[in-house]
C-alpha positions as CSV (number, residue, x, y, z in Angstrom):
1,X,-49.3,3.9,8.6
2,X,-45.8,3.3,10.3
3,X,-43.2,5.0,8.9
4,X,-40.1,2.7,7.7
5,X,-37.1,2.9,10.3
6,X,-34.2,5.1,10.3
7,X,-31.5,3.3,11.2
8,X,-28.3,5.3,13.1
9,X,-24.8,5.6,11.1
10,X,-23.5,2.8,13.4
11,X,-26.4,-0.1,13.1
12,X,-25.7,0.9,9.9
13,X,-22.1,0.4,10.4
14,X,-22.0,-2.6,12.7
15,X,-24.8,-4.4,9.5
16,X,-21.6,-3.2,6.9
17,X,-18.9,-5.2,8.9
18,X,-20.9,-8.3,9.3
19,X,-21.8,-8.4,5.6
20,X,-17.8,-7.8,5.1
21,X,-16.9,-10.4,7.1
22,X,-19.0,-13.4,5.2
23,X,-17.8,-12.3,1.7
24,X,-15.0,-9.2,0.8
25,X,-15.3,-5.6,-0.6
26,X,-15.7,-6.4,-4.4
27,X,-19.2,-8.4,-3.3
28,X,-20.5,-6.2,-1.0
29,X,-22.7,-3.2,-2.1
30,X,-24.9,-0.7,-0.6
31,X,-27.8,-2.7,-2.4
32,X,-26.9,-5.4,-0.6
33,X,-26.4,-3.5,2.5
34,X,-29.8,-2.2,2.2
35,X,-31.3,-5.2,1.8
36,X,-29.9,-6.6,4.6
37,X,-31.1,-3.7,6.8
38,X,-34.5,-3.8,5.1
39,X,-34.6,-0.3,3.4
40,X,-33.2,1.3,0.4
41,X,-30.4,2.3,-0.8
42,X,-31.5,6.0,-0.8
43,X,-32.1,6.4,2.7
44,X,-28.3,4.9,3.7
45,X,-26.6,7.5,1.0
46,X,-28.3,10.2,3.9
47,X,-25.1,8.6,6.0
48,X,-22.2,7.7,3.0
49,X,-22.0,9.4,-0.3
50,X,-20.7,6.5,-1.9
51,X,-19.4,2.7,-1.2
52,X,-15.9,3.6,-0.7
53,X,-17.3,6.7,2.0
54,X,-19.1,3.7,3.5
55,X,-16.0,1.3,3.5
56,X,-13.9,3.8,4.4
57,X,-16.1,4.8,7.8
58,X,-15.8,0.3,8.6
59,X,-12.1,0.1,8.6
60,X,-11.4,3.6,10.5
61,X,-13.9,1.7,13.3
62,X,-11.2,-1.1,13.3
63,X,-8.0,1.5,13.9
64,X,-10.3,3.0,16.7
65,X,-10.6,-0.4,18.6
66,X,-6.8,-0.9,17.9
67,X,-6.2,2.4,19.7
68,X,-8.6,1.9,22.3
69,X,-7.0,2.1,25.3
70,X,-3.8,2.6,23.9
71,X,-1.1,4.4,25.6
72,X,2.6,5.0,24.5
73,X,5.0,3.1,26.4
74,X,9.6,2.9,25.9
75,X,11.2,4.5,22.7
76,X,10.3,5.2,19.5
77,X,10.9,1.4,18.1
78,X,8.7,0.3,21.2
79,X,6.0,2.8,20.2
80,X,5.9,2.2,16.5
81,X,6.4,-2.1,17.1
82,X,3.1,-2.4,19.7
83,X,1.0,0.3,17.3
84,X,1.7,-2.1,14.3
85,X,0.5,-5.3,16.8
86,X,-1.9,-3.9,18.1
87,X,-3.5,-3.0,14.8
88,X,-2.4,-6.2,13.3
89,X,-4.6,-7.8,15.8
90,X,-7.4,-5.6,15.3
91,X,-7.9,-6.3,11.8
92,X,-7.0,-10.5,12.6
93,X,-9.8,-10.7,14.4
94,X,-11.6,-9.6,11.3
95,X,-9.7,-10.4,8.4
96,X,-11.9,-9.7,5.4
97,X,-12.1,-5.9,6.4
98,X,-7.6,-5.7,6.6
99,X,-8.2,-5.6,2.0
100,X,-10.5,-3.1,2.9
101,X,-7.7,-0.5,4.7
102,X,-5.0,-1.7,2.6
103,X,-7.1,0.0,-0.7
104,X,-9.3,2.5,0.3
105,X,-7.2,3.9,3.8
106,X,-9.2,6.5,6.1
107,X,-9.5,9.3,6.9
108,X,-11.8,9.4,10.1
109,X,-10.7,9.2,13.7
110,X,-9.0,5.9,14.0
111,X,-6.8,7.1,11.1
112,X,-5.7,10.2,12.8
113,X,-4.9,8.2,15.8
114,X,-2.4,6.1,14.0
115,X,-1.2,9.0,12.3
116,X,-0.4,11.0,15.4
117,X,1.4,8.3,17.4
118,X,3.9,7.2,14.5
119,X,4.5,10.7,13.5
120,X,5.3,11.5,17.6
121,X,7.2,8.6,17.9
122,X,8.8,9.4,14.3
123,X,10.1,13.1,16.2
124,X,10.7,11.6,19.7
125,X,13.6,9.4,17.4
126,X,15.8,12.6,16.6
127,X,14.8,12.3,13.2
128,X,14.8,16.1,12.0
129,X,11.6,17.0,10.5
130,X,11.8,17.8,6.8
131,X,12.4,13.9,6.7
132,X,9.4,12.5,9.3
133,X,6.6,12.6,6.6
134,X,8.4,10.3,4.7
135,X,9.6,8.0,7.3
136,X,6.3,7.8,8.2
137,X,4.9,7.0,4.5
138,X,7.5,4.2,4.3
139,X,6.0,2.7,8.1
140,X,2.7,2.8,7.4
141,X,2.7,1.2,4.0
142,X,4.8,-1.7,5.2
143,X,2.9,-2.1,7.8
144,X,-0.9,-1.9,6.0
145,X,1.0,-4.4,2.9
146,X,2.1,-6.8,5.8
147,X,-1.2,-6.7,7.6
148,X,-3.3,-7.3,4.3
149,X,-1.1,-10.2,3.3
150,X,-1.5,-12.1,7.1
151,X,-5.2,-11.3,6.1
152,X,-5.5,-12.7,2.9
153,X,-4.2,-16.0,4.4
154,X,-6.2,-16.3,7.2
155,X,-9.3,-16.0,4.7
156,X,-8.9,-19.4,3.1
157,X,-10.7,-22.1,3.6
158,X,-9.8,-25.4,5.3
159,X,-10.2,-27.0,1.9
160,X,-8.3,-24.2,0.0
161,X,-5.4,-24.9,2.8
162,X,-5.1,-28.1,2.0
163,X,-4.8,-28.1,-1.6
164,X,-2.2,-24.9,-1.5
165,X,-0.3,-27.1,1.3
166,X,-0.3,-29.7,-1.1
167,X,0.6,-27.2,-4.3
168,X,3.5,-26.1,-2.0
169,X,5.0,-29.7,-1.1
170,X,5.0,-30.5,-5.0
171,X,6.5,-26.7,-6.0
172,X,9.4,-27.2,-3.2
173,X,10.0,-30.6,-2.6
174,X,9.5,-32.3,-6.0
175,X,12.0,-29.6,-7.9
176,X,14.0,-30.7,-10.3
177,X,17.8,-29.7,-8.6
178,X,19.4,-29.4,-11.8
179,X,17.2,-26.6,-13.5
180,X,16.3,-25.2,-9.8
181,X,19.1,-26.4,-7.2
182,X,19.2,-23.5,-4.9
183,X,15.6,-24.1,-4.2
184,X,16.5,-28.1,-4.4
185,X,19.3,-27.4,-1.5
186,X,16.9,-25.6,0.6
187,X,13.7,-27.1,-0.2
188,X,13.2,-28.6,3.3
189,X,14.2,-25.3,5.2
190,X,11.7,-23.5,3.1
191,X,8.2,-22.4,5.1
192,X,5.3,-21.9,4.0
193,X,3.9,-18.1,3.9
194,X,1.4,-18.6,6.6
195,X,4.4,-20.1,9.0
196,X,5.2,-17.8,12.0
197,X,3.5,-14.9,10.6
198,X,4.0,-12.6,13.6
199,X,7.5,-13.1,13.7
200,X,8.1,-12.7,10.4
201,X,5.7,-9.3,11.0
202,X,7.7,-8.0,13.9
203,X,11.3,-8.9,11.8
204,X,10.6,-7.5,8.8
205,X,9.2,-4.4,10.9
206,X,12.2,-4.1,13.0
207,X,14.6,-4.2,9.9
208,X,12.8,-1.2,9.3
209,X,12.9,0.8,11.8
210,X,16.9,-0.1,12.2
211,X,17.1,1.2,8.6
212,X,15.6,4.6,10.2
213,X,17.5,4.6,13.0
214,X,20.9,4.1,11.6
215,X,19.8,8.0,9.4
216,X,19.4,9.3,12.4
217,X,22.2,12.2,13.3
């Protein structure tokens, strides 16, 4: 008789993300995963204790192709600004997994990677370092919020675009100015939240890292 397949950590892996990417974290289980890969659910908790191991182990695999190839380049801003793009990109290209990094965080390789570049660029500023860790903290949860957000957007359907779109026109345009006439003054400026996402990204990032560099001694 032919034994059942063992499957490698990163079939099993590469099966995870593509189940990810058709529905989100709070659907997808390792029964589901299992089934999928046409086993059971015992022989995958050989690679992941648990779920969250298992989700875990996906995202770090996105903040290793975000590093891939990366190499520091100008200051400290310039450092910390094309890490957060670069892993803003990673995760764009799959956005369902970006909820998944923003919850459960990492703590494989990929992680450590992202970690060791803000915290060098972090010393490289002339911040002293009893007050890096927490610089850092502040960066990286900014960053992961602003990341998830862009995700959460770029999720919805064509259908569910239309119908917020249309949910945003009546909330802005058709407000009554005397009990709301600030947003009534504005209400034509105003921009949706999925308009010029990267530049609000890089803006709000870079107010940041001003704020930093204006502690610096």
């Amino acid at each position: 008789m032919t034994g059942r397949r063992r499957w490698s950590t990163e079939e099993i892996l590469d099966t995870a993300a593509e189940l990810l990417r058709a529905g989100d974290a709070e659907s997808f289980s390792v029964r589901k995963l299992a089934a999928a890969l046409g086993t059971d659910s015992s022989s995958l908790y050989r690679h992941f204790r648990n779920k969250t191991e298992l989700l875990r182990a996906i995202a770090d695999r996105i903040l290793l192709a975000a590093m891939d190839g990366y190499r520091p380049e100008g200051d400290w801003k310039q450092r910390v600004t094309a890490l957060a793009l670069r892993v803003r990109e990673a995760f764009g290209e799959q956005p369902q997994l970006a909820a998944v990094w923003g919850r459960y965080g990492s703590g494989g390789t990929g992680s450590r990677l992202v970690m060791e570049e803000v915290l060098q660029a972090l010393r490289a500023s002339g911040l002293p370092d009893e007050e890096v860790p927490a610089r850092y903290h502040r960066i990286v949860i900014l960053i992961a919020a602003l990341i998830a957000s862009e995700a959460g957007i770029s999720t919805v359907t064509p259908k569910e675009y239309e119908q917020g779109m249309e949910q945003f026109r009546v909330a802005v345009l058709g407000a009554d100015p005397e009990r709301f006439p600030a947003l009534a003054h504005f209400a034509r400026d105003i921009r949706p939240l999925g308009a010029d996402r990267r530049a609000a990204f890089e803006e709000i990032l870079a107010a940041q890292l001003a704020h930093i560099e204006a502690q610096i001694p």
